[in-house]
C-alpha positions, 0 to 999 in steps of 0.5 A, a space after each residue: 676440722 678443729 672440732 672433728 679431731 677433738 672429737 675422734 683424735 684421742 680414740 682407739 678403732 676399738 675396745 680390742 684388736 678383734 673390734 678393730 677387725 671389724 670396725 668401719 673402714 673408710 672408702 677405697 681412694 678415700 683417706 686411703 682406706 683407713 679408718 677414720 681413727 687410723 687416718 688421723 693418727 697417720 696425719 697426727 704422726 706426720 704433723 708430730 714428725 715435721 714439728 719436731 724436724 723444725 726444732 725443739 718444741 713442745 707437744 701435749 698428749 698425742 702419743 708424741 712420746 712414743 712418735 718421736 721415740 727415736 728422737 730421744 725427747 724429754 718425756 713428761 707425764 702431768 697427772 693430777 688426783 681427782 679432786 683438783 682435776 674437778 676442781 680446774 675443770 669447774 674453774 675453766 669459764 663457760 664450761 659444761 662441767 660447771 652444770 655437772 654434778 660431782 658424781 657426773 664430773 667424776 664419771 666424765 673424767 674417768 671416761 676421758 682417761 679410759 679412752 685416753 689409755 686405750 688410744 694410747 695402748 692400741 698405738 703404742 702397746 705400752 700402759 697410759 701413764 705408767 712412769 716407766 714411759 716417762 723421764 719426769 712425773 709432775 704432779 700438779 694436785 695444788 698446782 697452778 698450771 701456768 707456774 709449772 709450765 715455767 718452772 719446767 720452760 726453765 729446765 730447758 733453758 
């Protein structure tokens, strides 16, 4: 289930509404219907809602910030440039991005983001990492990742 919502999770039905019309719908009495993508985000958003019912918490991605909109949540958006996202993707340990070439890398992230944008969009109909969407934009280039996060835990504190 783990590997099948990393894979689907974070897709869009289609590149547009008029694909999202003709996309695969799932079986009548199973997943209620629904596409694979619009089941999931129903189960994302029901998960996303309990947590934060039970108190603060922190969620990464998933369009939390617009699920929990009327909650009023602290939204931050941590972007990186491209050079020091290939370079943390190179340094995670037993990576299939160390066997890429740079171009290849570059490529990969660009897609990872287009469809990150386009999930979002369909559900949200808002812009991907447009600051407009966020309280605070952390950019994390020359970062470490751990360090941040404590600096922003302390904000909260």
């Amino acid at each position: 289930a783990e590997k099948f919502v990393e894979e689907h999770g974070e897709h869009a039905p289609g590149k547009s509404r008029l694909a999202y019309a003709f996309a695969n719908q799932g079986v009548p009495g199973v997943m209620n219907g629904l596409s694979t993508a619009d089941f999931l985000w129903s189960i994302q958003c029901s998960v996303i809602m309990q947590l934060a019912d039970k108190g603060p918490c922190v969620i990464v991605g998933r369009n939390a910030d617009y699920i929990l909109k009327d909650m009023n949540p602290f939204r931050i958006f941590v972007y990186a440039e491209m050079e020091g996202r290939m370079e943390r993707c190179r340094r995670k340990e037993q990576s299939h991005h160390n066997t890429m070439t740079d171009r290849e890398l570059r490529q990969h992230i660009k897609e990872v983001d287009k469809h990150r944008a386009q999930y979002y969009g369909f559900y949200t109909d808002q812009k991907w990492g447009d600051r407009q969407n966020y309280d605070l934009c952390v950019n994390t280039t020359n970062a470490d990742i751990k360090e941040v996060a404590k600096i922003l835990t302390k904000l909260f504190e």
